[in-house]
C-alpha positions, 0 to 999 in steps of 0.5 A, a space after each residue: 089495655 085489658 091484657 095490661 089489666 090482666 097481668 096487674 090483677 095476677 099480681 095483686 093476687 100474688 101478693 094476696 096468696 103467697 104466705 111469704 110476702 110481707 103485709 102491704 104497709 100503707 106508706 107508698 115509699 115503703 111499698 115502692 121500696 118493697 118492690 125495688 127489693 123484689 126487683 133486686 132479687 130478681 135481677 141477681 136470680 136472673 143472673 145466676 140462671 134461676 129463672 123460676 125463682 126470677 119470675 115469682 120475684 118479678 111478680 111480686 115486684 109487680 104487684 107492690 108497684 101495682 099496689 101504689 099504682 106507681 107507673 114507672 115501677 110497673 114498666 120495669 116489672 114488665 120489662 124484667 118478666 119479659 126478659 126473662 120469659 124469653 131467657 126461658 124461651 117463653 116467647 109469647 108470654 115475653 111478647 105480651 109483657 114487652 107490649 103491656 110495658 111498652 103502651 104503657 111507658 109511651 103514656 107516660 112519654 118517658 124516654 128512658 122506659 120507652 128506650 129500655 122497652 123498644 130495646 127489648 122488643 129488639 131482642 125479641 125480634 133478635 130470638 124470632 131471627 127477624 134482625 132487620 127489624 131488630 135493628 130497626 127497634 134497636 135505633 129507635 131506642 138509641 134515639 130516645 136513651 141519647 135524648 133522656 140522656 142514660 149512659 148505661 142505657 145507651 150502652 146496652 143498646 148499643 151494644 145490641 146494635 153491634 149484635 145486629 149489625 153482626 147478624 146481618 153480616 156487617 162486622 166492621 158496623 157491629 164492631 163501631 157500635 161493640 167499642 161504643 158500648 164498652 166505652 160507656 160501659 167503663 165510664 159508667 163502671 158497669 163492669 157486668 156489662 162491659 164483659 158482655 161488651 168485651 165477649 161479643 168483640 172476642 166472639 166477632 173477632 174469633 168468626 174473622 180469624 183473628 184469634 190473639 185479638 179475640 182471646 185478649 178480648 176474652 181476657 177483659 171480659 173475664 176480668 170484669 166478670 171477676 170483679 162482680 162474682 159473676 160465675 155464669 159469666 166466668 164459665 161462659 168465658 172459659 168456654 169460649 177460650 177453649 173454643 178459640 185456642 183450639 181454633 188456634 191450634 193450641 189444643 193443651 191450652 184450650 183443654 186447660 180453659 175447658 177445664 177452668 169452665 167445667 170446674 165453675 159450672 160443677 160449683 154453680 150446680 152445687 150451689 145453686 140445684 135449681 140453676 139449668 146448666 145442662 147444655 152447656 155442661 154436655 158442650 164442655 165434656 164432648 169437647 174434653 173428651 174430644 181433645 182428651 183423646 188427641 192428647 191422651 189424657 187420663 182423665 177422657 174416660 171420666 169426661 165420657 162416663 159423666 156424659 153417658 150419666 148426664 144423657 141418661 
């Protein structure tokens, strides 16, 4: 309860000393509204990597929620400055806002918050490689999104469920739950989500050999990925292309989609300075300059100088 305290009062202080934020109104749906708008901004920076940016939006989101004392909103806020303390590898800051959200939504005894909460605290448990446990959280969160009856959460933590399974060396368990998740992520039409369905099967069947099926999967996640702009996934789905079809053994075809990937994440750094893009930029440019050398391309001695560059 006082760690909760703690961070609504950082809020509220937030609010008070940023000169950007707009004067509270005293109408609650206004103030409410206010903050889902943070909380939108929010969600649509954590997308493109901008997690800083995320942070100073989740906080004023929570803030305003804070504000109305309008409980369920400061669950979510939680939740979101968790998730994405843990995208930055802020473990223990992400720790304390999963917790803070998850006492308060077991007051409330909402269902849907708790399951949002108790799934989370899954993919912590995932980052500290601790997947029993994980699993355990992650089906006790099912049981709460089947009973409050939310299809898109259900289908996030089911598809979490197939991450775990998979970790604990069980693919034909991960893979019920992977093909679950993408049914309800296409009836609910979350196209975002179902390309990260559609990724982890293609990354499942890539580990079991079975190339051709992983790289049709890889093909619908990028589909579904281009219909929501989502360029962080576009990249990623280049990149795991690549890396199948030289598995595969089609070493032209896999430098073609690592150029795809390099061309997407230059234009993501371009557009957004503040996004960090490094390792997986440093990936793409060894495996082009490995597979540049194989196949004597032209352009192997400019993969190497970027690299040399971006090491220095």
């Amino acid at each position: 309860m006082a760690y909760r305290a703690a961070l609504l009062w950082c809020a509220l202080l937030l609010i008070l000393s940023c000169s950007t934020a707009p004067k509270p109104q005293k109408n609650v749906v206004v103030i409410k509204n206010r903050a889902a708008e943070y909380a939108a901004y929010g969600n649509e920076y954590y997308r493109q990597g901008l997690y800083e940016k995320a942070i100073e939006s989740f906080e004023l989101s929570l803030a305003y929620n804070g504000s109305v004392d309008n409980e369920p909103g400061i669950v979510s806020s939680y939740n979101s400055l968790g998730k994405v303390n843990l995208a930055k590898g802020d473990v223990e800051t992400a720790a304390g806002y999963f917790l803070a959200a998850y006492e308060l939504a077991a007051e409330l005894g909402d269902g849907v918050l708790t399951a949002q909460t108790l799934n989370h605290q899954g993919e912590l448990a995932m980052h500290r490689e601790e997947y029993d446990r994980a699993v355990e959280l992650y089906l006790e969160a099912l049981e709460y999104a089947e009973q409050a009856g939310s299809d898109r959460t259900t289908a996030a933590i089911l598809g979490n469920l197939g991450s775990g399974y998979r970790k604990l060396g069980q693919p034909e368990t991960a893979l019920s739950y992977f093909q679950r998740s993408v049914e309800l992520n296409a009836r609910t039409e979350n196209y975002e989500e179902l390309a990260t369905s559609y990724y982890r099967i293609a990354a499942l069947f890539s580990e079991m050999g079975e190339y051709e099926t992983s790289l049709q999967n890889i093909e619908k996640a990028l589909e579904n990925d281009k219909k929501v702009e989502n360029s962080l996934g576009i990249a990623k789905n280049y990149l795991a292309m690549g890396i199948v079809l030289k598995k595969a053994g089609r070493p032209e075809q896999a430098y073609v989609s690592f150029q795809r990937s390099l061309l997407v994440y230059r234009s993501m750094a371009l557009l957004f300075p503040d996004v960090s893009l490094e390792s997986d930029v440093r990936r793409l440019l060894e495996y082009l300059i490995e597979l540049g050398e194989d196949l004597g391309k032209e352009q192997t001695d400019e993969y190497r100088r970027i690299l040399e560059a971006d090491k220095e």
